[in-house]
C-alpha positions in Angstrom: -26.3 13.6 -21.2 -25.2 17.5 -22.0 -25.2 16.4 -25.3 -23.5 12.9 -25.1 -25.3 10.0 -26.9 -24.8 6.6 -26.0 -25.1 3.7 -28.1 -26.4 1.3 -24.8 -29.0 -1.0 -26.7 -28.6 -4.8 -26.5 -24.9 -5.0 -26.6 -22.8 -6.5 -23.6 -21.1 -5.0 -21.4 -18.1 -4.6 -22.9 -19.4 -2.9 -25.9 -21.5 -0.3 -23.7 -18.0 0.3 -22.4 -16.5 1.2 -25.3 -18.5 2.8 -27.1 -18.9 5.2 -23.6 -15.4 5.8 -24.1 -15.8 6.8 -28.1 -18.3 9.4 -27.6 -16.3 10.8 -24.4 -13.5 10.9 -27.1 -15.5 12.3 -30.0 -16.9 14.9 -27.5 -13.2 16.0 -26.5 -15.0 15.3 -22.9 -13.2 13.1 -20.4 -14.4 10.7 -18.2 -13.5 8.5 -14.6 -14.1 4.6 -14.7 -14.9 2.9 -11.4 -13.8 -0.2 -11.4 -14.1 -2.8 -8.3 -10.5 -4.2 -8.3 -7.3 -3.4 -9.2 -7.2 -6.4 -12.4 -10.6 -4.9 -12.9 -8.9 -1.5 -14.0 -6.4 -3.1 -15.7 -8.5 -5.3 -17.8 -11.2 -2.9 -18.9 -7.9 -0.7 -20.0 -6.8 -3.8 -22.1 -9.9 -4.0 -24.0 -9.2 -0.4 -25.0 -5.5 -1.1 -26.3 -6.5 -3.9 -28.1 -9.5 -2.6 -30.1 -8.2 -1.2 -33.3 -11.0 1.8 -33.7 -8.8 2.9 -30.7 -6.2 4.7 -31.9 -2.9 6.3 -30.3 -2.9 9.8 -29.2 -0.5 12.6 -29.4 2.0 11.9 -26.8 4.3 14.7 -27.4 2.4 16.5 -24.5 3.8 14.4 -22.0 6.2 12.5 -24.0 9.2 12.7 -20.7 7.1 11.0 -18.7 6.5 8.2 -21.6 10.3 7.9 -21.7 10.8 8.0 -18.2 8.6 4.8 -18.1 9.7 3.5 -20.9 13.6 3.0 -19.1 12.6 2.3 -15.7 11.6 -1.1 -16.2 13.1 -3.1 -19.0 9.8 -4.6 -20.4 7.8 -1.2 -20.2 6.5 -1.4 -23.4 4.3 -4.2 -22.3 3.4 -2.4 -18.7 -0.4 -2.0 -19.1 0.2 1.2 -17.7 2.5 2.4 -20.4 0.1 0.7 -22.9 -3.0 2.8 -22.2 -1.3 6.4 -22.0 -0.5 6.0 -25.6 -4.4 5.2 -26.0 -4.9 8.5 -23.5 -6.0 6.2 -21.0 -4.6 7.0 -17.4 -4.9 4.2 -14.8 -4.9 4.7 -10.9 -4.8 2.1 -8.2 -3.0 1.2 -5.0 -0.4 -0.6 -6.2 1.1 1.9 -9.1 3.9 3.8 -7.7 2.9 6.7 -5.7 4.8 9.3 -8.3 3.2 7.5 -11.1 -0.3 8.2 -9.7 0.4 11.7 -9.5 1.7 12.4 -12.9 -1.5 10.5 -14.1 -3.9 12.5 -12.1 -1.7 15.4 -13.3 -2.7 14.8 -17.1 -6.1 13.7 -16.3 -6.5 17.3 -14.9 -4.6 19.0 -17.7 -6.7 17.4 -20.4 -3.5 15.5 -21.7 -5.3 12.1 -21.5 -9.3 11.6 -21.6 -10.0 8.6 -19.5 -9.2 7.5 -16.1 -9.7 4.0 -14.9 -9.4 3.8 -11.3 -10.5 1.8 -7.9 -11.8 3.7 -5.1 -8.3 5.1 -4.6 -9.6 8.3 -6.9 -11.6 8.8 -3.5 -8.6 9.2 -0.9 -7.7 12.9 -1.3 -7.7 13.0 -4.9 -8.9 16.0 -6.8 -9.7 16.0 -10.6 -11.7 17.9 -13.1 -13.9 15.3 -14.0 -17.0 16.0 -15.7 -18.8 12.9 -16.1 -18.2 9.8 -14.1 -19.1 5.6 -15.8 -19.4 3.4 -13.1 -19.0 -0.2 -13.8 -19.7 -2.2 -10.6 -21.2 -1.5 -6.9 -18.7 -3.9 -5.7 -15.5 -3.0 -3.5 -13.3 -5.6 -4.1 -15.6 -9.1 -3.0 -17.9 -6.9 -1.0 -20.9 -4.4 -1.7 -20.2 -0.6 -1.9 -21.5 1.0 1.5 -23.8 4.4 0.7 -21.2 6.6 1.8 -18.8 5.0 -0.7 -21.2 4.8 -3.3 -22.0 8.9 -2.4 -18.2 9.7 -2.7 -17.6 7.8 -5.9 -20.6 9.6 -7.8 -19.0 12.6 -6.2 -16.3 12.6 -8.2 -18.1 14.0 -11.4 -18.4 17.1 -11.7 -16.3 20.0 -10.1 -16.5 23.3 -8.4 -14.8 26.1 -10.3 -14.9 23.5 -13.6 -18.3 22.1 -14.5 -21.4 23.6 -13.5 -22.8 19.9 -13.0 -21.2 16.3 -13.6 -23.2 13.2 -14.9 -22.7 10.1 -13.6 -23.2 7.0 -15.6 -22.9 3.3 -14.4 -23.8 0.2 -16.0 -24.4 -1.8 -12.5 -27.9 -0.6 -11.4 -27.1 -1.6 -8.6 -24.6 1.3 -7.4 -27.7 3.8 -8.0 -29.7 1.0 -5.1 -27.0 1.6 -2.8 -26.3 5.0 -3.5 -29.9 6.3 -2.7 -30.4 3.7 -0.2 -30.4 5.0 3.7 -27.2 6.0 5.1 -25.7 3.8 7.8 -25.2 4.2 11.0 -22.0 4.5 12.3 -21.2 2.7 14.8 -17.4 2.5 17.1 -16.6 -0.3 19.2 -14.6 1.9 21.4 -18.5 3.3 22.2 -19.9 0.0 22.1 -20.7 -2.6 25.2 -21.7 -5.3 23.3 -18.6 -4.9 20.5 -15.9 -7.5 20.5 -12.5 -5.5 21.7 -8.8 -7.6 21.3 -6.4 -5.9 23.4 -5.1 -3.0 21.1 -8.7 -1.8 22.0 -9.1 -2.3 26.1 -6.7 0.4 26.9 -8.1 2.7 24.1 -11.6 2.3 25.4 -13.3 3.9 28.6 -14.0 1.2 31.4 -17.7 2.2 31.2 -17.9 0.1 27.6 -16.0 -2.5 28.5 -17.4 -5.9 29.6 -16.4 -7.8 32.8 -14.3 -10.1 30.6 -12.0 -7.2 28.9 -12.1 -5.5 32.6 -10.0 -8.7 34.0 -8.2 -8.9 31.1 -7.1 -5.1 31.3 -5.9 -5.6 35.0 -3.8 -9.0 34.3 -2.2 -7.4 31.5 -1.2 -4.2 33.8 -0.1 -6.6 36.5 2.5 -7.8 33.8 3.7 -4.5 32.9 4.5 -3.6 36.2 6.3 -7.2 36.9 8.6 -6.5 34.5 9.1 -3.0 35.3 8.2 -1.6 31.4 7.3 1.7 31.6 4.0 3.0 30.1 5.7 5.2 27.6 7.6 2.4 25.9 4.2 -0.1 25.9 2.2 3.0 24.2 4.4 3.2 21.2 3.4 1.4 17.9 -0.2 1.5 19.4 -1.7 -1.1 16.7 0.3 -3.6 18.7 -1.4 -4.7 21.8 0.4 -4.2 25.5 0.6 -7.9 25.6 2.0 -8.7 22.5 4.9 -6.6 23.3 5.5 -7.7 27.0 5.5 -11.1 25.6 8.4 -9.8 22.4 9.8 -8.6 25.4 10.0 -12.1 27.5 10.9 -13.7 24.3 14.0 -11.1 24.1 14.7 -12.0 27.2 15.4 -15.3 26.6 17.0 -15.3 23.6 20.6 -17.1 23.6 24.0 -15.2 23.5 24.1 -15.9 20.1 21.4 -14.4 19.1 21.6 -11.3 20.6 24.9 -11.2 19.1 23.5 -12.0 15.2 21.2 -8.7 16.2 24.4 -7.0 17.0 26.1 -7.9 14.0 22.8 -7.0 11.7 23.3 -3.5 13.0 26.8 -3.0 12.8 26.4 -4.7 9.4 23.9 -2.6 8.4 26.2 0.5 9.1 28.5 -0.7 7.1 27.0 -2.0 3.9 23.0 -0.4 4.2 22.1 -4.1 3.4 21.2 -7.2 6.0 23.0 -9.8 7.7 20.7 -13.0 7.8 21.3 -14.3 11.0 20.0 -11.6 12.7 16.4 -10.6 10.3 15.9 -14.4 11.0 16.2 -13.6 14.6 14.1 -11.2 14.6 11.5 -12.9 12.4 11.4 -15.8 15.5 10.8 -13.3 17.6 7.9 -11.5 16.3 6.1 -13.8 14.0 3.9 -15.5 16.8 2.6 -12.1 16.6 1.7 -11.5 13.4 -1.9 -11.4 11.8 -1.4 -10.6 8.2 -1.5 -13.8 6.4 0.9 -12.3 4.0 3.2 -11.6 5.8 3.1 -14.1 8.4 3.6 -16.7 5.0 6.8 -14.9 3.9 8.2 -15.2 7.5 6.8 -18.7 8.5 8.1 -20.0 5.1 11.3 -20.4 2.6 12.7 -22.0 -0.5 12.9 -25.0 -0.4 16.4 -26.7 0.7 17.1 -23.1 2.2 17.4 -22.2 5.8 16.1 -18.3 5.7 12.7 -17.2 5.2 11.2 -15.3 2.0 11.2 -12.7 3.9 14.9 -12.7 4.6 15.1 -13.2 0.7 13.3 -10.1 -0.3 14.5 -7.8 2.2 17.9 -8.7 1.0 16.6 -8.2 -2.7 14.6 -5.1 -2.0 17.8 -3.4 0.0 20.2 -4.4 -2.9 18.0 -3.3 -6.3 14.8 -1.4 -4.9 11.5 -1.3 -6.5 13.0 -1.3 -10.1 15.2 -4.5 -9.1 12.1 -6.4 -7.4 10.4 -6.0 -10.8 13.0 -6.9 -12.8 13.9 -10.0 -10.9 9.8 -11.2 -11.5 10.1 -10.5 -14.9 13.5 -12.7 -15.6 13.8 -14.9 -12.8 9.8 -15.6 -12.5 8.4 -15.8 -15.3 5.9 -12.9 -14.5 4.4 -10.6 -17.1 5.2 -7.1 -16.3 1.7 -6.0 -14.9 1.6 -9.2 -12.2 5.5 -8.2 -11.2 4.8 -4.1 -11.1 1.8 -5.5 -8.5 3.5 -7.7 -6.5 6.4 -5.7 -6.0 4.1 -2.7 -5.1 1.6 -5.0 -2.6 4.6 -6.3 -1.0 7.0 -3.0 -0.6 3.6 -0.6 -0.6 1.3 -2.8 2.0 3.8 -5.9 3.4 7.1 -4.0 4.1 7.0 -0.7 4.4 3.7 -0.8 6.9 3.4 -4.5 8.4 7.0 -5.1 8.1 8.0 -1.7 9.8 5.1 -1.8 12.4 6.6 -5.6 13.8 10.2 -5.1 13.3 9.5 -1.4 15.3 7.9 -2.7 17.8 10.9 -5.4 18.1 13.7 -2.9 18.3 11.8 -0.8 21.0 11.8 -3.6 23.4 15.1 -5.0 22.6 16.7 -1.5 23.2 14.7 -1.9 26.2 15.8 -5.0 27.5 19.1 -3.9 26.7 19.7 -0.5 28.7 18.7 -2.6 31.9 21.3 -5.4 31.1 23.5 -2.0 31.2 22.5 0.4 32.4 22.7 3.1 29.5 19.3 4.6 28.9 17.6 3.2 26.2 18.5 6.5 23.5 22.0 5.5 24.0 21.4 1.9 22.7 22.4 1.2 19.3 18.9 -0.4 17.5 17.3 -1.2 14.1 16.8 2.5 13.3 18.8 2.9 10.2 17.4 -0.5 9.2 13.4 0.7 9.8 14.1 3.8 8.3 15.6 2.4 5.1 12.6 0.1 4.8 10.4 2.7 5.3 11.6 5.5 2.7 13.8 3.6 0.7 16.3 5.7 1.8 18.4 7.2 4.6 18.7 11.2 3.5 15.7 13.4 2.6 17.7 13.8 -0.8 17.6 10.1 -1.2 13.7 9.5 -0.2 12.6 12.4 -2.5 14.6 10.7 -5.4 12.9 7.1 -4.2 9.2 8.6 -5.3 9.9 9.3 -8.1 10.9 5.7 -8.7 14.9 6.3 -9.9 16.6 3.7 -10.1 18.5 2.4 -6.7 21.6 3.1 -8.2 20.6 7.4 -7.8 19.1 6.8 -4.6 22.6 5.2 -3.1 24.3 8.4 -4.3 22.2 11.1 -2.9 22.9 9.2 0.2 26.5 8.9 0.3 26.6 12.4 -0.7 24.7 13.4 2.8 
């Protein structure tokens, strides 16, 4: 290929890897990996560090970044991520820091590093100047690549205003199947009669595509609303929570005991004063909302707790997370867990990345609306003038309270910086 001669006779898989990567190192070329998963990216990377033939790059081109990773966690050296830089091997998936995957893609682009080992993330609005692309698997996680996925992937070598024409490699025939297979239809159940629609999806769909079922179901759901007098506008926030499910957070408010509504007052006043939680009041919350919750992790971390302990994990690592931030989370695996560094830099960033700062956020939202709610009726202040969760969301959100302290939080300084650029606000 434009020059580029593969050694890809009867040798494993492994080996046709490698010695991909050697020529596209020999021909001062460069080159993205699709891998399936996350560990996938991170293994194939390994086998590069470990090979001897491999040797370490010149890393004075980027050599503050190297440093900068090198202090933020205290067992960098054996991040995976850290590793394969100094092999000029960049790798990009969902759970690496946001910043991180920038400053990767950054050096990718700039010719720093030669290699990029990445899951479909190199797909989300993510330009490069690859020229040729090795794909290792048509899988997507535990399921086939679609053709439109496939399309976009072998779309990424090759780029306009950098290579007249990119080749594309892969060692799965398969992905070549799929790729040049028809296109499928696309199909919406908000368009579709005989589509199954929960309740999120009645009131976003037009009556004409709606079965008599979800037509019933629609109307007793409205008849609620109006019972308990909740205006429209308050039910149509947080939209990927149904009407129902947050009438019934709302009855469930309702009947929550003096104390309780008191451990929610004390969270937030708490939070004011300290920008960290109270117990008492998360775990109200957590009763509150967790009948309503589909993610399986998260509804484990709020169902569940150490043993011999009253709160949740969930109380535990919002504490955790509030008090040391990303950098703490991982060094708390490391020590306290027993995790290597790559399984605590990955479950730090599933949970904070995917658990907290979306699933987290989205329930404990929707809470705080309707508890402000059920509040301004008890007095009679309108519901802007009830003190909430707010400060709380928006910390779990950004990391942060001031738009000083959320730009320091992506670029992963340590909690300590963060804290100051917002007391300084």
């Amino acid at each position: 290929l434009d020059g580029l001669n593969f050694n890809l006779g009867n040798i494993t898989k492994t080996q046709k890897f490698k010695n991909i990567i050697q020529t596209i190192f020999t021909a001062n070329s460069n080159v993205i990996v699709y891998c399936y998963s996350r560990v996938s990216a991170e293994k194939y990377a390994k086998y590069i560090v470990d090979d001897d033939q491999f040797g370490q790059i010149d890393t004075t081109l980027f050599s503050d970044f190297l440093a900068h990773l090198q202090t933020i966690y205290d067992k960098s050296e054996d991040w995976i991520v850290v590793q394969a830089l100094k092999k000029g091997i960049g790798i990009h998936h969902g759970l690496i820091p946001k910043y991180i995957q920038k400053e990767i893609i950054g050096l990718f682009n700039a010719g720093k590093i030669k290699v990029l080992l990445s899951t479909t993330t190199i797909t989300e609005g993510v330009n490069t100047t690859a020229k040729n692309l090795l794909v290792l698997s048509h899988m997507k996680g535990d399921k086939p690549l679609k053709n439109f996925d496939a399309l976009n992937i072998a779309g990424r070598a090759g780029r306009f205003l950098h290579h007249y024409k990119g080749n594309v490699i892969t060692l799965d025939t398969e992905f070549l199947t799929i790729k040049d297979s028809a296109s499928d239809p696309i199909r919406h159940k908000n368009y579709d009669n005989t589509a199954y629609k929960g309740d999120v999806d009645i009131f976003y769909t037009a009556d004409e595509f709606l079965n008599e079922d979800q037509k019933a179901r629609k109307v007793s759901i409205l008849q609620l609303k109006d019972k308990l007098a909740i205006p429209a506008e308050i039910l149509e926030q947080y939209k990927i929570i149904s009407y129902y499910e947050k009438i019934a957070m709302f009855q469930d408010i309702m009947a929550l005991s003096r104390n309780e509504v008191e451990s929610i007052h004390r969270l937030i006043l708490y939070f004011q004063r300290s920008k960290n939680i109270s117990s008492e009041g998360i775990e109200t919350i957590i009763k509150v909302v967790s009948p309503y919750v589909k993610n399986n992790d998260l509804k484990f971390l709020m169902d569940n707790g150490k043993e011999g302990h009253t709160n949740k994990y969930l109380t535990s690592l919002l504490f955790t997370y509030l008090s040391n931030g990303f950098r703490g989370m991982v060094d708390y695996g490391c020590e306290q867990q027993g995790k290597s560094i790559d399984e605590a830099v990955r479950y730090t960033a599933k949970f904070v990345y995917n658990t907290l700062k979306y699933q987290v956020v989205k329930y404990f939202g929707a809470f705080n609306l309707m508890y402000k709610y059920h509040i301004s009726l008890k007095t009679g202040a309108s519901i802007q003038e009830v003190p909430g969760i707010d400060a709380l969301l928006l910390r779990l959100e950004y990391n942060a309270n001031t738009e000083k302290g959320r730009l320091a939080s992506d670029y992963g300084v340590p909690q300590r910086i963060i804290d100051y650029y917002d007391a300084d606000n």
